[in-house]
KOLLUMBA-644192 format. One record per residue: residue in three letters; x, y, z of N, C-alpha, C in turn. Coordinates in steps of 0.05 Angstrom, whole numbers, plus 5000, padded with zeros to 4 digits. Layout:
# KOLLUMBA-644192
alaXYZXYZXYZ ...
This chain:
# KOLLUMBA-644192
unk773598153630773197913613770897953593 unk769798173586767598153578767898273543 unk771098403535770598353514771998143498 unk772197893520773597723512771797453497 unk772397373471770397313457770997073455 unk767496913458768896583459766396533451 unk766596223431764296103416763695913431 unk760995683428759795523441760195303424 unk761495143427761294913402758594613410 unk758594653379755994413370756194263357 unk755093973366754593723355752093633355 unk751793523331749193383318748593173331 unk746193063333744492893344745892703334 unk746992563315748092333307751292353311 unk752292613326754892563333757292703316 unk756192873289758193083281758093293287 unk761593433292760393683294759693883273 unk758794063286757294283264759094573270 unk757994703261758795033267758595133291 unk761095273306761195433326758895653322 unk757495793349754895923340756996173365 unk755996403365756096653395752996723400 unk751396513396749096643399748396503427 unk748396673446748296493469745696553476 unk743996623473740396693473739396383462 unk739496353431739296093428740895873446 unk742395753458743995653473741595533487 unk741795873502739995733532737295693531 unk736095783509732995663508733095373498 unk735595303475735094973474735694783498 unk738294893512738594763538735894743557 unk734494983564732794923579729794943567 unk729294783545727394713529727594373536 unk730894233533730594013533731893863499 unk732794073490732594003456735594003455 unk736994013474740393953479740793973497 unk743393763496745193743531747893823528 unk749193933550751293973560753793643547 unk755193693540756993413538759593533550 unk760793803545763793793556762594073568 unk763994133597763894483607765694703599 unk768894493588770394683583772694533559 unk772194683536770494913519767594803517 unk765694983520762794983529761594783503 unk760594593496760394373483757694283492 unk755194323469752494203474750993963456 unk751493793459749393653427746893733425 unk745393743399742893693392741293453401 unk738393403406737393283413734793223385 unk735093373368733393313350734593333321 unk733593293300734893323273734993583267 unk737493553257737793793233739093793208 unk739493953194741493983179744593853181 unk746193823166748993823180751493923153 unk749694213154751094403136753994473154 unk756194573136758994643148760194763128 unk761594983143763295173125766195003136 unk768095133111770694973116772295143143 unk773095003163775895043186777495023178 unk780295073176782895103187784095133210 unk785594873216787294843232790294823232 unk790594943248793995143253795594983279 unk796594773273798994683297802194793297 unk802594873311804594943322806994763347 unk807294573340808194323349810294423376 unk810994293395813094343411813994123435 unk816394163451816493923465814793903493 unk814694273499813494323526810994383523 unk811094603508807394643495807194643467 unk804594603465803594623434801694843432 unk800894913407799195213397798595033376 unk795595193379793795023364791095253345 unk790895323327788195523327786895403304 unk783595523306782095383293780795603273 unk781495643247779595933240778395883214 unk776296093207774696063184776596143160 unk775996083142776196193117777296473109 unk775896713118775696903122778197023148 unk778796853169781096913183780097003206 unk777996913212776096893242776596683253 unk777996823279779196613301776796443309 unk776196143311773596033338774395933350 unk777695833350778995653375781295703375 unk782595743403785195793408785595643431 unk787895433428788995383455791795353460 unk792995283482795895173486795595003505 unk797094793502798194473515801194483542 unk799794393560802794333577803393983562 unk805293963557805493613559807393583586 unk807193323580809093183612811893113605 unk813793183583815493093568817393093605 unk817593303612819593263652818493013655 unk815493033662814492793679815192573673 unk815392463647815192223636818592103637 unk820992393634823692313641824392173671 unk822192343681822892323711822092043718 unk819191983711818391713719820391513704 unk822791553681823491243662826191253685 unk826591483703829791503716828791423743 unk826091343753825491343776825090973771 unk823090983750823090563740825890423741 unk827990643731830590403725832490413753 unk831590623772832990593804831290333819 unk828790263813827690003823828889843815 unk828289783788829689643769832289543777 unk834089693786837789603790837289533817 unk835089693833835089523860834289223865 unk832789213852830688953853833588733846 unk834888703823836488603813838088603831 unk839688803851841688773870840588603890 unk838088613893837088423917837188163910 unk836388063888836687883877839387693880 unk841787893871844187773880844887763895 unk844187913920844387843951843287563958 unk841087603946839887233959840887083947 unk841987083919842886773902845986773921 unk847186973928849286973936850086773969 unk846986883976846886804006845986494012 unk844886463978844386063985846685973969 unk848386143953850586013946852585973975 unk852886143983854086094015853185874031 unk850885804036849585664056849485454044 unk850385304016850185073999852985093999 unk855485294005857785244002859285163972 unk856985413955857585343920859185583915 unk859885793937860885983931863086083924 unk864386313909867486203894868286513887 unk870786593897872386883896871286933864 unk872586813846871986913819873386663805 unk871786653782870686423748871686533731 unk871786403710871186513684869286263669 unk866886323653865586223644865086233613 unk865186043598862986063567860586033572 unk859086373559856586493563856286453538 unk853786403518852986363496851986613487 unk852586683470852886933451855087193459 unk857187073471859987143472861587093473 unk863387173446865887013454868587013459 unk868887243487871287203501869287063533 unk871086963539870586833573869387053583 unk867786983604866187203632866487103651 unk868387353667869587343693866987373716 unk866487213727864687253754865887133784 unk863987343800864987383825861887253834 unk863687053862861386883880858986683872 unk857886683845856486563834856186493816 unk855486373797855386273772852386453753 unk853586613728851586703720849686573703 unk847586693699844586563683845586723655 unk844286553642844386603609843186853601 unk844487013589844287233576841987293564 unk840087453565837987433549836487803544 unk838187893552838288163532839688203498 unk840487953496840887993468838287873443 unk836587803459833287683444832387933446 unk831688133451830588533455831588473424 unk828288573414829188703386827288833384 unk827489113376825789363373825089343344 unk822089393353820789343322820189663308 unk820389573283819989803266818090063270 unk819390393272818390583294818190553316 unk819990463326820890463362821290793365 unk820390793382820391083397821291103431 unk822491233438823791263463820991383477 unk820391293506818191363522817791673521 unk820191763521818792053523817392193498 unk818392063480817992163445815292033442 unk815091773443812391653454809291803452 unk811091813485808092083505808292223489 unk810892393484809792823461808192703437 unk808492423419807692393394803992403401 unk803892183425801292163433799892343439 unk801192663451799392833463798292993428 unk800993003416799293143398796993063379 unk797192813380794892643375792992703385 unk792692683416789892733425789492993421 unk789993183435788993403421788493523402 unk789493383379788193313346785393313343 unk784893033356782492903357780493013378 unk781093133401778993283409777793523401 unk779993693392778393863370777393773345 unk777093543337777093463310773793423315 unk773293333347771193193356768493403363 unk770593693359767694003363767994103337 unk769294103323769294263301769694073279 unk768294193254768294043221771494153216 unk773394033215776794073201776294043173 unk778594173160776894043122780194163119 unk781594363129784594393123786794333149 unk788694223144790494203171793694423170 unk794694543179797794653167799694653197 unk801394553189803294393204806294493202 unk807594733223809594753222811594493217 unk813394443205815194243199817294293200 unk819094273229821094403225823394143227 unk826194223215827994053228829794193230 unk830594153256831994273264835694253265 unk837394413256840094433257842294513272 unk842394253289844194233315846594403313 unk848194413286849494433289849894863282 unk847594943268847995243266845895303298 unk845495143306844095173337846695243356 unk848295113354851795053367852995383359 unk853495413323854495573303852895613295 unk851395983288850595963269851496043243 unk854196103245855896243217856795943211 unk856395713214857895483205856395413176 unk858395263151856395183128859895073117 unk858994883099860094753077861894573099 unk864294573088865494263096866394283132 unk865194503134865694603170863694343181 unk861594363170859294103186861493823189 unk864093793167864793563183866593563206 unk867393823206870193923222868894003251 unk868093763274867593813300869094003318 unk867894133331869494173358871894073366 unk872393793371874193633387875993523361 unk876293823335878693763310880393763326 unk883193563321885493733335886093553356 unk884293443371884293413394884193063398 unk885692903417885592653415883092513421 unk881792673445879092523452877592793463 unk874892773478874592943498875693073520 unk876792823522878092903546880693153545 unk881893073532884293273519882893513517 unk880093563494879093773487877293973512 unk876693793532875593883556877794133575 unk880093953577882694093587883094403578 unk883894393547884294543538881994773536 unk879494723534877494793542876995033571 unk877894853585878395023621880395133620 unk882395093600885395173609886395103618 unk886794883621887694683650887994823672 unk886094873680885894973703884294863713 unk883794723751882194663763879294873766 unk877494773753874494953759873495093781 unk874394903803874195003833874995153851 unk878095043853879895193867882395363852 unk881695353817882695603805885895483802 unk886995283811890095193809890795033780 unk892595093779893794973748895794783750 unk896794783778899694613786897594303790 unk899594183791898693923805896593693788 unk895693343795895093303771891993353760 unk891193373733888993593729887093253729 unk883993203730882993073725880593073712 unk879092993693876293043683874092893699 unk872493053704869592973718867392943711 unk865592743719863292783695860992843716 unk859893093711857593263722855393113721 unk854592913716852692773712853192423707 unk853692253730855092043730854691803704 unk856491693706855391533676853791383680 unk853691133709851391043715848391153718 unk848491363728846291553721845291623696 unk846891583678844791583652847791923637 unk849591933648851392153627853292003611 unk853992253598854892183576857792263572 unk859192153557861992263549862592533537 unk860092683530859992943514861693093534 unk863193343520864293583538861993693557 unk859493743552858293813562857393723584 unk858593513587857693393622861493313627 unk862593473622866593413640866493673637 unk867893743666868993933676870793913684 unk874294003686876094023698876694023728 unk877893823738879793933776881393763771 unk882493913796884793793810884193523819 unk885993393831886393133840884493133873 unk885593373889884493373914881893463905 unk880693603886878093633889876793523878 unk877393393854874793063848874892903875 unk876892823903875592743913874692843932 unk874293163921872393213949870093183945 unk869093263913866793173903865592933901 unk867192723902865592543911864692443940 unk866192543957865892473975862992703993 unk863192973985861893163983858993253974 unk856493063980854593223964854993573955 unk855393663985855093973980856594143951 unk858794043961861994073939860793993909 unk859493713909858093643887856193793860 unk855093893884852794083875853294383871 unk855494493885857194733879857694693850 unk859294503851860694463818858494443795 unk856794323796854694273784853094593772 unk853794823792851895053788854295273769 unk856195193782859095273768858395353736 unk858394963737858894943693855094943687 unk853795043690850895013693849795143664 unk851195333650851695463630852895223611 unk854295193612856194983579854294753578 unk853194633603851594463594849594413569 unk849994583546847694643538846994353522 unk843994243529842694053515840994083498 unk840093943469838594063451836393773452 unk834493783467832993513485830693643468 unk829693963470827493993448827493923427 unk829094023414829894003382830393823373 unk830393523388832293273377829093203387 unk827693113399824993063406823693093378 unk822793403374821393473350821893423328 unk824493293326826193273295824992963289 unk824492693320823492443315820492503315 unk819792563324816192523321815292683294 unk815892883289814492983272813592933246 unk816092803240815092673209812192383220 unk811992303238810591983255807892223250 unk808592423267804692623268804392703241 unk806392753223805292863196804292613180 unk805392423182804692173164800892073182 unk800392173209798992113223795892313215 unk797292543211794892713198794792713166 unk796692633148795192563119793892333117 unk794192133138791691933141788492013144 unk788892243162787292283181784992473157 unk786292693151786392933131785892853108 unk783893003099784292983057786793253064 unk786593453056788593613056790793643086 unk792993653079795093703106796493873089 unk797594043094799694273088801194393112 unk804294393101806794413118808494663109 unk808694843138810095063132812995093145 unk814895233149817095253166817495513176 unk819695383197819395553216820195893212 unk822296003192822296133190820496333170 unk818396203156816196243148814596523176 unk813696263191812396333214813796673232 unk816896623230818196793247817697093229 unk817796963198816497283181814597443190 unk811097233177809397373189809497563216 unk810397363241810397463261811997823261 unk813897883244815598043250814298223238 unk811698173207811098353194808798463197 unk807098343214804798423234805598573261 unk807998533271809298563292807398493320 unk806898163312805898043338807697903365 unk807097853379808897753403809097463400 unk810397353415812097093413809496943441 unk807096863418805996613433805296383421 unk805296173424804395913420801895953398 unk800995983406796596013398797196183371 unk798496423375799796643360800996513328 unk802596333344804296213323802996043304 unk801095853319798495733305797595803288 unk796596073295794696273271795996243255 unk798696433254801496463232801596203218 unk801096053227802095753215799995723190 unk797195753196795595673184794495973158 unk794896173157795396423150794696463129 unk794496633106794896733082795297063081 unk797697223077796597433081794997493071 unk792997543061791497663043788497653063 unk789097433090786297413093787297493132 unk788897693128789397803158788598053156 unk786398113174784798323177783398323208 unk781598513207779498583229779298323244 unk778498163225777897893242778197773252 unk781497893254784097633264784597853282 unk783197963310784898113332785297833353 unk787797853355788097523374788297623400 unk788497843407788697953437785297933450 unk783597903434780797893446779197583439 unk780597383436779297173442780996863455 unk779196813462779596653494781196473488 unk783596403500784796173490785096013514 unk784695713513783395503524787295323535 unk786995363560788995223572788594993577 unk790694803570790294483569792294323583 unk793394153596794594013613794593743612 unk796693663610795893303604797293223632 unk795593063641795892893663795492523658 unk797692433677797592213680795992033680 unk794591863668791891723666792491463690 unk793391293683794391123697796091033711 unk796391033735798390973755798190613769 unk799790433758798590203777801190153793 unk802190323806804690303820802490383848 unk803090033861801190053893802790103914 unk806290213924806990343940806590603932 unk805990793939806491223929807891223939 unk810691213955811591363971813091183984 unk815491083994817690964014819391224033 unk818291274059819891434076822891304085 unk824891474084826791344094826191374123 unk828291144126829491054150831691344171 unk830691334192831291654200832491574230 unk834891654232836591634266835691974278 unk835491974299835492164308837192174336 unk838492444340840292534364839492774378 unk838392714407836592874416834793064401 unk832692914389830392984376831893134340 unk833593104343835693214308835992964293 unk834693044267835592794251838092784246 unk840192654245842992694239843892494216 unk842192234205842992114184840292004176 unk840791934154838491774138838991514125 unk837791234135837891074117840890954127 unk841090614125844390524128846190634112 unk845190614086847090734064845890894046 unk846891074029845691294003843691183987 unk841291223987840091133964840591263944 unk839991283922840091373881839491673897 unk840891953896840092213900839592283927 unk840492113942840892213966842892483982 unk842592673992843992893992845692854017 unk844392814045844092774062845592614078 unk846792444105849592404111847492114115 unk848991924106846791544114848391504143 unk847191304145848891204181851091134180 unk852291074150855690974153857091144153 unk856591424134857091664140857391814168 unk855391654175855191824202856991754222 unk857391484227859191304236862491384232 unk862691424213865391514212866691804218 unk864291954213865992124234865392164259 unk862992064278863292074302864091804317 unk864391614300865591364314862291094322 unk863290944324861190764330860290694356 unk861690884383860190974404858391044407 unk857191234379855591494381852191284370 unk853190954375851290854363847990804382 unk850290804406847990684437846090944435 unk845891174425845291514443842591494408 unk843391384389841191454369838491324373 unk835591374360833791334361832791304339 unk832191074331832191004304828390944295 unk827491094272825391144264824990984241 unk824290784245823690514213822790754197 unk823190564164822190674146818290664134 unk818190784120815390604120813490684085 unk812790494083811490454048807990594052 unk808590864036805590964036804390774012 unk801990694018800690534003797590653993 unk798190623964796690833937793590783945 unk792590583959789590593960788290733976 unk789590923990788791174007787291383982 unk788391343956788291583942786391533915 unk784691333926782891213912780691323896 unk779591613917776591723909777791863883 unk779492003892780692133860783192103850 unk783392263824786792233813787692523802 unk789492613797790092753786788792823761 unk787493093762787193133728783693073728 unk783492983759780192953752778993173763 unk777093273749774293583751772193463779 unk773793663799771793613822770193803825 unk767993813837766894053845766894163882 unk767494353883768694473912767194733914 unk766094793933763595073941762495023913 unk760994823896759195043868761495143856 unk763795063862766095113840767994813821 unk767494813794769194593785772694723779 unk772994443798777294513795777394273793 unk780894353781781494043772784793963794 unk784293733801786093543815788593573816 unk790693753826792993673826795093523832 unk793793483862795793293874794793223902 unk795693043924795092973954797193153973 unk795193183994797093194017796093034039 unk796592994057796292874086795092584077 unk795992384061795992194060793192194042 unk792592364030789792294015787692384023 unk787192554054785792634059784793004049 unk787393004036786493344020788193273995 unk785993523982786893543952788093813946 unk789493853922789994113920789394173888 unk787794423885787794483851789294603843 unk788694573807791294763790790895063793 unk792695113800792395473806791595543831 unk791595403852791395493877792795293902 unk794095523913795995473933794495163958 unk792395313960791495213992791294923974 unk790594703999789194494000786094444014 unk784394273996782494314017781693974029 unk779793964042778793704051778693394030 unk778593194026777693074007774693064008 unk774193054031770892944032769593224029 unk769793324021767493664010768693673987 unk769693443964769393513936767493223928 unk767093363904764893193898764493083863 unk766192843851767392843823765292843799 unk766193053783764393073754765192923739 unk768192933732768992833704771392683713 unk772592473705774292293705776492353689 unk778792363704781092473685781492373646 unk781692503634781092483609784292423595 unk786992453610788592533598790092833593 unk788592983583788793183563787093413572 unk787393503595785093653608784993943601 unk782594053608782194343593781994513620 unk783394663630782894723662780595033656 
């Protein structure tokens, strides 16, 4: 590591920053003079304690935008690297948590109609099936057992730049990490890959002229038809062509799929219902078409935010300048550099004329960053299922399937060994881990462990151990000891 080159960044007594320095001799005599303090450990960040000047040569900054990571570099004039980093964002995390909110969500609501249903019973208001005038529709609505409440998803009106949660979070991360480098270093230029991207030479890339209107599914009555013909009408599974063929959707519609080919796959009649009936069978099929699935979730991401962050940094910026992507893919080929993030940054922000000696990117330090969850006010963590056991063997879970359950529930279980088999089980309640165990810290917060700072990954044993980024083990909670409070946007 030692000819790996990294600057100390500085801020002025009144809070701007100034010029990156490598003079680490000065450093440590102002630190331990008293004439500056420590503000961030990582990238090494000191303010002034007395006046100075607040002279500055001009920076350039190089983003390299993306859905999973971002590349970011910071260089002089001259084409002297002083900052290099790359970004994890949470773009998974944040899908995972909107698909994990709307399985509460449908539950809460089913419970709901269990109880209106159960005092409609016990009031004797209850009724096979209605038809009702609902206001703001107008054919009749058929209802079963109850009488419904007034419609009020048709008042939802999305105000101007609505953004979907996950587009949201990516718009926001690049934001902050904007502004935290904005917050060590004097910026005076910004350059901003701008790409948009083309779904459809992404699909094709020999496609052009009146082909863009001529889909896939020309020819063809619906998907469905085009799916068939697609497999060959042939069952996916069991390889048969006789018998009647049916389309499946790899990803259920209540679950959030779609009608695209890319989530229908072809079977037979006996084997859609084995698949449903089948987790295992399920999940076979699933690994099968795992290939055609292809989704373009990056590229449709980057194509909404980007113009929101470019309009966000000519606010921000006297100068913003925008390059593309095959710009970038030049340089890279004519330097003959490798395919990294940080890399791409540089390229982004570039001139040839000023790539030289100064720009060796293999010898300076580039700063890994991680955005973590700031806020969690969800006070269950954790619901264990409900667990039968048969001589010490779990054999079912739960009365019935919850949302992604793999596993055989008790009605399952019931049916194929009969409801004899009910006296011999040993039934293990469920039980709600509750979030105030996990109080002292959070994810993403800088503990210190032996005279070592790590940062927070996650719990085990109910809160009593922690585990850090980049290492396996877990250790105690009570032998860490917290520096810094999760920030968001962490620098590990």
């Amino acid at each position: 590591m030692s000819n790996i080159t990294t600057n100390v960044y500085i801020i002025s007594k009144s809070g701007k920053p100034l010029m990156p320095t490598k003079r680490f001799r000065k450093v440590r005599l102002l630190l331990e003079s008293g004439l500056a303090k420590v503000v961030k450990r990582k990238p090494f960040t000191i303010q002034l304690l007395y006046q100075t000047t607040e002279y500055t040569q001009d920076l350039i900054l190089g983003i390299d935008p993306g859905s999973s990571e971002i590349g970011l570099t910071v260089r002089k004039s001259d084409g002297e690297v002083v900052f290099a980093g790359e970004v994890e964002t949470r773009k998974t995390e944040v899908s995972q948590n909107m698909t994990e909110r709307k399985m509460h969500r449908r539950s809460r609501r089913q419970h709901r109609r269990e109880k209106s249903q159960k005092r409609a019973k016990k009031n004797k208001t209850i009724f096979v099936e209605r038809q009702y005038n609902i206001v703001g529709t107008e054919e009749k609505l058929h209802c079963k057992y109850i009488k419904p409440k007034k419609i009020k998803f048709l008042n939802r009106k999305r105000g101007e730049g609505w953004l979907t949660a996950t587009a949201r979070n990516l718009l926001d991360t690049h934001k902050n990490i904007v502004h935290q480098i904005e917050k060590m270093m004097p910026i005076s230029e910004v350059y901003l890959e701008y790409g948009k991207f083309d779904i459809h030479k992404l699909k094709k890339p020999e496609i052009k002229g009146k082909e863009y209107q001529e889909g896939r599914k020309k020819g063809f009555l619906n998907s469905q038809a085009y799916v068939l013909c697609r497999d060959q009408y042939r069952c996916q599974l069991c390889k048969k062509s006789k018998g009647i063929l049916q389309v499946h959707h790899l990803l259920e519609v209540h679950n959030g799929g779609s009608n695209n080919p890319e989530n229908l796959i072809t079977l037979c009649e006996q084997c859609h219902k084995k698949v449903h009936k089948s987790s295992k069978i399920a999940t076979k099929v699933k690994k099968i078409f795992v290939n055609i699935r292809t989704r373009y979730v990056h590229t449709t991401l980057l194509n909404t935010i980007i113009p929101y962050f470019y309009e966000w940094l000519k606010r921000r910026f006297s100068e913003v300048f925008i390059t593309y992507g095959y710009e970038t893919k030049e340089k890279r080929r004519k330097f003959a550099l490798e395919k990294k993030h940080y890399i791409d940054a540089y390229l982004i922000s570039m001139k040839d004329d000023i790539f030289n000696s100064h720009s060796n990117l293999n010898d300076i330090e580039v700063y890994q960053y991680k955005q973590f969850r700031r806020h969690h006010r969800q006070i269950i963590h954790a619901v264990r299922d409900r667990n039968y056991k048969l001589e010490n063997k779990i054999v079912a879970k739960n009365r019935n399937k919850r949302m992604g359950q793999l596993t055989d529930s008790l009605t399952d279980y019931i049916k194929i060994r009969g409801k004899q088999i009910l006296s011999q089980l040993r039934i293990l309640p469920g039980k709600k881990v509750i979030r105030s165990n996990f109080k002292k810290f959070s994810k993403g917060d800088t503990v210190k462990h032996k005279g070592k700072a790590c940062v927070v990954k996650g719990y085990g044993e109910m809160g009593r151990s922690i585990g850090f980024v980049g290492q396996k083990q877990y250790v105690p909670t009570k032998d860490c000891t917290l520096i810094i409070k999760n920030t968001g946007v962490v620098c590990l």
